[in-house]
PLY file of the C-alpha trace (Angstrom):
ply
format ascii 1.0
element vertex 141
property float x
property float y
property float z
element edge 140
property int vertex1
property int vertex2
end_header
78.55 88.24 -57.92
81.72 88.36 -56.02
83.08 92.20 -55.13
85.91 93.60 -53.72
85.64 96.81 -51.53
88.54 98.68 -51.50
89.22 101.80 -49.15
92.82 103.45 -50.15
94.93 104.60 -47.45
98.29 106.36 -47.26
99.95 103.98 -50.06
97.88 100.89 -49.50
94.42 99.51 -50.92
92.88 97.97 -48.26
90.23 94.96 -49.55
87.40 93.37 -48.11
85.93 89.98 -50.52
83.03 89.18 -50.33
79.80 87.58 -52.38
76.13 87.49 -52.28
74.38 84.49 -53.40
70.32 84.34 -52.47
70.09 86.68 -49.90
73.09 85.61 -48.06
76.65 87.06 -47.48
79.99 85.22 -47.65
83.31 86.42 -46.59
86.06 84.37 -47.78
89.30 84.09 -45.95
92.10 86.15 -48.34
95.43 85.45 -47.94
96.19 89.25 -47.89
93.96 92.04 -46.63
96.16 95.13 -48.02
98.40 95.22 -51.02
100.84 98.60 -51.17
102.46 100.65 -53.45
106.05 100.85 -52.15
106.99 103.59 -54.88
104.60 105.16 -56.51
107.78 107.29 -58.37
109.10 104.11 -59.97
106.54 102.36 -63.30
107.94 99.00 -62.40
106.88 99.76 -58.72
103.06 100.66 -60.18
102.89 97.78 -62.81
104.35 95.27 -59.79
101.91 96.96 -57.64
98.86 96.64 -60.30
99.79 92.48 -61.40
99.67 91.78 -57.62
96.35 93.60 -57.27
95.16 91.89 -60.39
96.02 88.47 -59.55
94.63 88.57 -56.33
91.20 89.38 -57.91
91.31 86.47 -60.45
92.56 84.04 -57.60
89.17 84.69 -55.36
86.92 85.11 -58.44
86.30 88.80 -58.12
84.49 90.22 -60.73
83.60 94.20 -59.27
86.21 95.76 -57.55
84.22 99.27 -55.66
86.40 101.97 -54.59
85.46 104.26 -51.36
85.36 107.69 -53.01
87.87 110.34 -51.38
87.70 114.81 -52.30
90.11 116.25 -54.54
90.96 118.58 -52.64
89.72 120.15 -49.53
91.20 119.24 -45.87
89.94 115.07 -46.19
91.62 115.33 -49.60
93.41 112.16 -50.87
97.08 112.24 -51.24
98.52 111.82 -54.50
99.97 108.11 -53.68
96.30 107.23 -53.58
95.35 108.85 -56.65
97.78 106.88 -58.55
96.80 103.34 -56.50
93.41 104.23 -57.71
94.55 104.84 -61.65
96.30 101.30 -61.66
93.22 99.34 -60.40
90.95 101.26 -62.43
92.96 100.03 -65.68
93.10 96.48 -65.32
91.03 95.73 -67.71
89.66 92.17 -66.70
87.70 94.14 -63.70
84.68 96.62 -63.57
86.09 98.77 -61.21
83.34 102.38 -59.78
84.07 104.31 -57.12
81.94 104.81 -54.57
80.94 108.33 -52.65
80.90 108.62 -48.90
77.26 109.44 -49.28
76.32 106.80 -51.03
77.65 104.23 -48.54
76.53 106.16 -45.84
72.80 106.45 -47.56
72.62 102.58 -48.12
74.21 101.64 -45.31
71.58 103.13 -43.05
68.75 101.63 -45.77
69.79 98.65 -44.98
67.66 95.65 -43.74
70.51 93.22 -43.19
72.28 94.15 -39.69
75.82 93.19 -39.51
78.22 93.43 -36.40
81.93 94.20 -38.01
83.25 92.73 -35.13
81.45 89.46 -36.14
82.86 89.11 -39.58
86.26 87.85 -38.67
87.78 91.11 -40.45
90.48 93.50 -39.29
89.85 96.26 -37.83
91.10 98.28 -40.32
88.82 96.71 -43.19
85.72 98.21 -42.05
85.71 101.09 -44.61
86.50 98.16 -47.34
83.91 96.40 -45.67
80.79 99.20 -45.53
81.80 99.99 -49.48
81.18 96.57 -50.89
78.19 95.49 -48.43
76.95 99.09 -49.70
76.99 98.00 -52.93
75.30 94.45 -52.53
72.91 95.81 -50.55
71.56 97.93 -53.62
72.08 95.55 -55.98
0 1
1 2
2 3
3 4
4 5
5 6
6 7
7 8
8 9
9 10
10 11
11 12
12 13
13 14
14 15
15 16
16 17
17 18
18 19
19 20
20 21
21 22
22 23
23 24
24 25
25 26
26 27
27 28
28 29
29 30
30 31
31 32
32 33
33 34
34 35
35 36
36 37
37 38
38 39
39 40
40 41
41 42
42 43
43 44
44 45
45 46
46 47
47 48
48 49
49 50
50 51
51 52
52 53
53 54
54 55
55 56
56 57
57 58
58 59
59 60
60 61
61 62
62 63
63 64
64 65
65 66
66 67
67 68
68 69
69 70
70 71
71 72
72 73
73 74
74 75
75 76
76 77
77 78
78 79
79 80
80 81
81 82
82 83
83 84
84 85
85 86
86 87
87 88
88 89
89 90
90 91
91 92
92 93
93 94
94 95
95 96
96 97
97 98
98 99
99 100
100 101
101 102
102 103
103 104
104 105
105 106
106 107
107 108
108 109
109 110
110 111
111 112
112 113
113 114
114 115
115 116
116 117
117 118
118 119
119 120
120 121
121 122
122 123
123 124
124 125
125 126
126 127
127 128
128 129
129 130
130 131
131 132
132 133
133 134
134 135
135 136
136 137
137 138
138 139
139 140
């Protein structure tokens, strides 16, 4: 299965590819590591926004697309940009898109008998919460 882990930020989806195949882990090389919502007021902007996302995922094969969870509402509440980010990949309906909670990541995370350093995946940075989400999810699976 290949997965896409997806941690939304501000007005961008931030991804993280990757596959597991017999116990072992590969991270392909994406052309893009974020795709944004420039404005989230304008349809054409969300449909642009949700084609791009879309063909990205049928260029690298991604079947499972796992969303970090984020509160409703609270002080580490999602803004509303997010919301709607999250709305457009959750429709395309070529992809089984879930959303992951916090916990869960965190829970499996720490289960976890496969050690990886982030910092030797070749990743941003800023992937690392697209990162944990999908490894979260192989790891269970």
């Amino acid at each position: 299965m290949r997965a896409c882990g997806v941690e939304i930020k501000g007005n961008d989806a931030i991804i993280c590819i990757m596959s597991k195949e017999n116990g072992l882990y590969d991270i392909p090389h994406t052309r893009v590591q974020k795709v944004s919502l420039d404005n989230a007021g304008d349809a054409e902007q969300v449909q642009k926004f949700q084609f791009t996302f879309n063909k990205l995922m049928q260029d690298y094969q991604v079947t499972h697309v796992f969303i970090k969870g984020r509160a409703l509402k609270g002080k580490f509440a999602g803004g509303p940009i997010g919301f709607k980010i999250e709305a457009a990949i959750q429709l395309i309906s070529d992809l089984t898109v879930e959303i992951l909670a916090g916990s869960f990541i965190k829970k499996e995370l720490a289960k976890s008998q496969v050690n990886i350093d982030f910092r030797d995946t070749g990743l941003k940075q800023y992937q690392e919460q697209a990162f944990d989400t999908v490894f979260a999810f192989l790891e269970k699976h």
